[in-house]
C-alpha positions, 0 to 999 in steps of 0.5 A, a space after each residue: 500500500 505505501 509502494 501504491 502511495 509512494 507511487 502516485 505521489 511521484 506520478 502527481 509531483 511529476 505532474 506538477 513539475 510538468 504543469 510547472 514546466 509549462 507554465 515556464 515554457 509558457 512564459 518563455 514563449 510568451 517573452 520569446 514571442 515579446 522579445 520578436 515582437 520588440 526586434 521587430 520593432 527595433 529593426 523597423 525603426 532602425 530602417 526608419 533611422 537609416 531611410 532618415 539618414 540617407 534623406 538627410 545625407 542627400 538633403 545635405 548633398 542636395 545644400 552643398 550643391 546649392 551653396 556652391 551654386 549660389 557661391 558660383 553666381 555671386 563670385 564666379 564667372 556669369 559666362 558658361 565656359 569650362 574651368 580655366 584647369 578643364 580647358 587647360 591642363 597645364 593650369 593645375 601646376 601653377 602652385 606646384 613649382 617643382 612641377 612646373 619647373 620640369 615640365 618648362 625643361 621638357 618643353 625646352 628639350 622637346 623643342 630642340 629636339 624637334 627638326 620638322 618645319 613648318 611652312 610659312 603663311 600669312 594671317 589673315 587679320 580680321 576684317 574688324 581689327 585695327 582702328 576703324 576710319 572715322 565715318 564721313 557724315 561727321 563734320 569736320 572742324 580743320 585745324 592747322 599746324 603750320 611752321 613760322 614764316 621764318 621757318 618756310 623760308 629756304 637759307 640754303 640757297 644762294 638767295 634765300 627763297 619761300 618753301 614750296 607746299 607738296 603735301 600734308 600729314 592729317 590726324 582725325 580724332 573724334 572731338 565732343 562737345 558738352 550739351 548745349 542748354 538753351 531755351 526755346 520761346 515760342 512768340 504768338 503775335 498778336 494783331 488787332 485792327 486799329 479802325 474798327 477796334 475788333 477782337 485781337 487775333 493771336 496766332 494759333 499754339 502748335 500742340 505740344 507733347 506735354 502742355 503748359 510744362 517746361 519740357 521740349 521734345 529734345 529734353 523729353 528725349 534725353 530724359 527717356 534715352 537716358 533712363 531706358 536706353 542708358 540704364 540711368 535713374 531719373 535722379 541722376 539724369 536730374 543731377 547731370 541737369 542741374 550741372 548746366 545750370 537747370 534746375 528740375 527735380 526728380 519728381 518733375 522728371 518722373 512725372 513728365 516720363 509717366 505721362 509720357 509713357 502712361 497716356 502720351 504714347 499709348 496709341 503707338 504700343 496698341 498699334 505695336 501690339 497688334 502689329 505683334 500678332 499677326 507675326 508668324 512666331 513669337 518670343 514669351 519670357 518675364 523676369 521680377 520687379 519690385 513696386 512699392 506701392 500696390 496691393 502686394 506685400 511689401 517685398 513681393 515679387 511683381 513682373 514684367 513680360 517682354 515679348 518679341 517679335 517680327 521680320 528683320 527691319 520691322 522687329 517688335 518688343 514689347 514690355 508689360 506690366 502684371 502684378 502676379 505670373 499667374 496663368 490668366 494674367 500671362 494668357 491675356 497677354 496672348 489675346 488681342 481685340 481680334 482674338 487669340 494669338 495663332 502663332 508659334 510661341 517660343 518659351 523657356 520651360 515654364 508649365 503655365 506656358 504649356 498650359 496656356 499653349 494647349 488651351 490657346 491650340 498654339 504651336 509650342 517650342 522649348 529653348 535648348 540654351 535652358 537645358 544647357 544652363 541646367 547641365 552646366 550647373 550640374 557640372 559646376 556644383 558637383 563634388 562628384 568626379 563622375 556627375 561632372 563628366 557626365 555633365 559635361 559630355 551633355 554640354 560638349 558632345 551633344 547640344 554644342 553640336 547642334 549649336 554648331 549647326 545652327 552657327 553654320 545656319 547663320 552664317 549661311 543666312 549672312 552670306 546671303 543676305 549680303 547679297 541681297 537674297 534670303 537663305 531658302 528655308 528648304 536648306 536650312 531643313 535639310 541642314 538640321 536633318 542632315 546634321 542635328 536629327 542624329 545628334 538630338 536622337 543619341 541625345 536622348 537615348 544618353 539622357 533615358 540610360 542615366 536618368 533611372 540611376 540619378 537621384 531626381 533631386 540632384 542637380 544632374 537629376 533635375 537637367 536630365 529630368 528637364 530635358 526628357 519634360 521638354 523633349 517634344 518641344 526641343 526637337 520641334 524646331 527640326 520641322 520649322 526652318 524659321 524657328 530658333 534653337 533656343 529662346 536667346 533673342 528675349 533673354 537679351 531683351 530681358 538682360 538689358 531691362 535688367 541691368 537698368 534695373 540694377 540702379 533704379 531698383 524698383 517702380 513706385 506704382 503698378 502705374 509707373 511700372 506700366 508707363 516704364 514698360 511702355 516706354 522700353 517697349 518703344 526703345 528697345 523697338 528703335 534700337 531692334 530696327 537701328 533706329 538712334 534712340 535719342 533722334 527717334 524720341 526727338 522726332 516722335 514728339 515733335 510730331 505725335 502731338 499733331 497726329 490725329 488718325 490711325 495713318 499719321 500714328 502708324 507713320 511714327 513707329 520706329 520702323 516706319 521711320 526712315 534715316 532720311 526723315 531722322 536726318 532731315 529732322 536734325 538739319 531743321 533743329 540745327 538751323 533753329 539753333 
């Protein structure tokens, strides 16, 4: 019986050590299953921090590259030329002087060692090097040098005799004389009859551009020359005034130049204007300015948008006015009284232009200079050996071919034009099919191969991701031999408002802002068609005060008027004087 006893409790003590074991086992798992539960999430959160870590990595790439950039615009070179080492390899020595020194010694040893000869030849000077002749319709004002009597007398001979005059040595030099100030007083007699005692009749006042004001047409035209084509503020266009005696205040000037521009010639840009539209492809681009006074914070961004235009001889440039680059405020632009612009726009990359292309139906092409500022920043900015190389093969190898093309192109179209004949737009086609249709196409088969493997954010990623948005529009120019490669002309336009805007800074209302645009939208058209600024502004108001109809305002657009008239204009002032 104690054997029976013995043995069932042995059975239930290993019963509970197995339920005790269980319960253990129960608990490892549970831990096992907790400490998984808690790798899981350490491995989790350990991929988070390393996923934080390379955005925070390529964040701090992406920043250095700015930084550099940023460095590059503000010190650097504004011209996209390679590096001075790049284009030159022997520059990298130039702080290593043991280097140097050897490589002089090798050159030394190499060029005297070298017996090939090299056959003689001319250079060619080029045919606008030297010191130009002065032109002929300069007057000449001859002053002469000539000996003392005493000196023009022969003593070497027996009786002494005067010197015979054979010939002369001229020098020409250009002579400048400061502006003259005068004041002009315009008299109106007035008669009355001495029998019958009738009213006086005093003779009509011819119209004048600004009436009852101190301004002449000649004065209007410096002021305006000097701050739209010169780039001069009107303040110091007042102080280089009251150096010669006239006394006239910035203010007073800034008045006379809005009204001018805001109400006085607004009939001559609404005639540009159209005149615009009916061109069979135009240029689109803006750039910022600040206004003081406007609905605006003060510090935001306000713009003005130039657009080009025209055949040579008759181009168009015009600048306007918008408070925001919104999509309604750019497309209105495109629409005139009699509709929609049914041209060909040409832009930079900007998507509101595509927009405002697709819904306007317009013919949209890209600018192939953009592509290339954005590879060449990617070269600039790298630290990456290999991201440089890449980046310089898209400037080189590719869009400075097609650049070559396109010079080729010009210089064909000069040659013709200076024979008076128009280069057919069937060559210029077969040219760039010929030649720049393989170069674009390996072009873009070279961007699809980087462009999955390059990080979208970097600055090789952004040039090659920009070129593959704007493809269609890069290449279209193929089919349209009128059409340019890039958007350049309108860059320059924009670069000369620009530089004005450098000394004047900003405009004080939306409404000196438009009258400014008004008027470099008509300098720049002068200056677009060799037209001399300051003669043409001379010229136009002197007689747009008279102009009552739509013919006698068309016949004062820069392109309209002729040398001749200019001359003629100026022969009458110069006898006035």
């Amino acid at each position: 019986m104690r054997a029976v006893l013995s043995r069932i409790t042995s059975a239930q003590d290993i019963i509970n050590k197995n339920a005790e074991l269980s319960a253990r086992l129960q608990l490892a798992q549970a831990a096992e299953a907790k400490l998984k539960e808690e790798n899981e999430k350490i491995k989790a959160h350990n991929q988070r921090l390393q996923a934080e870590v390379g955005r925070h990595s390529e964040r701090v790439v992406l920043l250095e590259e700015e930084l550099r950039w940023l460095k590059a615009q503000y010190y650097g070179r504004s011209i996209h030329k390679s590096d001075l080492c790049e284009g030159n390899p022997d520059q990298q020595m130039l702080f290593n002087e043991a280097e140097v020194l050897a490589a002089i010694e090798a050159a030394d040893q190499a060029h005297t060692a070298r017996t090939s000869q090299v056959e003689t030849h001319e250079r060619k000077r080029a045919s606008d090097s030297g010191r130009k002749a002065i032109p002929e319709h300069f007057p000449r004002i001859v002053i002469d040098h000539d000996l003392p009597a005493e000196a023009k007398l022969c003593t070497k001979c027996a009786v002494p005799h005067p010197l015979k005059r054979i010939g002369q040595e001229t020098r020409e030099c250009y002579r400048f004389t400061p502006p003259k100030i005068s004041v002009e007083q315009h008299v109106r007699p007035t008669y009355v009859c001495e029998v019958r005692h009738e009213a006086p009749i005093t003779a009509p006042a011819p119209p004048v551009i600004l009436p009852k004001s101190l301004a002449s047409p000649s004065l209007l035209a410096h002021v305006i020359k000097s701050k739209f084509d010169l780039g001069l503020p009107i303040y110091r266009v007042s102080r280089d005034l009251t150096r010669y005696g006239v006394k006239l205040g910035a203010g007073t000037l800034g008045t006379w130049v809005n009204t001018v521009g805001g109400e006085k010639i607004v009939p001559l840009i609404n005639l540009m204007n159209e005149t615009l539209f009916t061109a069979p492809f135009m240029h689109i681009d803006e750039t910022p300015l600040q206004v003081l006074r406007s609905g605006k914070a003060v510090g935001a961004e306000h713009y003005i948008v130039v657009r080009a235009g025209g055949p040579p001889g008759r181009r168009i440039i015009l600048y306007d006015y918008i408070a925001s680059r919104t999509r309604v405020a750019l497309k209105q632009l495109l629409i005139g009284a009699d509709g929609a612009y049914r041209g060909k726009l040409i832009s930079d990359g900007l998507e509101r232009y595509d927009e405002i292309a697709a819904e306007l139906s317009l013919l949209h092409f890209g600018c192939l200079q953009h592509c290339r500022s954005m590879f060449f920043k990617a070269r600039k900015v790298s630290q990456l050996p290999s991201t440089r190389t890449l980046a310089n093969a898209a400037i080189e190898t590719y869009i400075r071919q097609v650049y070559q093309v396109e010079s080729e192109i010009s210089t064909l179209q000069d040659e013709h034009q200076q024979r008076g004949e128009t280069l057919p737009a069937e060559t210029v086609l077969q040219l760039r099919e010929q030649k720049s249709r393989a170069i674009l196409e390996q072009f873009k088969v070279w961007v699809d191969e980087l462009l999955p493997g390059m990080p979208p954010s970097s600055a090789l990623g952004k040039a090659l991701s920009y070129t593959v948005r704007q493809w269609p529009k890069l290449i279209r120019h193929l089919q349209h031999a009128e059409i340019p490669v890039d958007n350049n002309y309108i860059e320059r336009q924009i670069k000369h408002y620009a530089t004005g805007r450098k000394s004047w800074l900003f405009s004080y209302d939306a409404v000196g802002a438009q009258a400014s645009s008004n008027l470099f939208s008509l300098v720049m058209t002068a200056r677009a068609n060799d037209v001399e600024p300051y003669a043409y502004l001379h010229y136009l108001f002197d007689y747009l005060p008279a102009a009552s109809t739509v013919e006698q305002i068309e016949a004062l657009l820069p392109w309209n008027v002729t040398p001749v008239q200019l001359a003629e204009h100026q022969k009458q002032q110069e006898q006035i004087q």
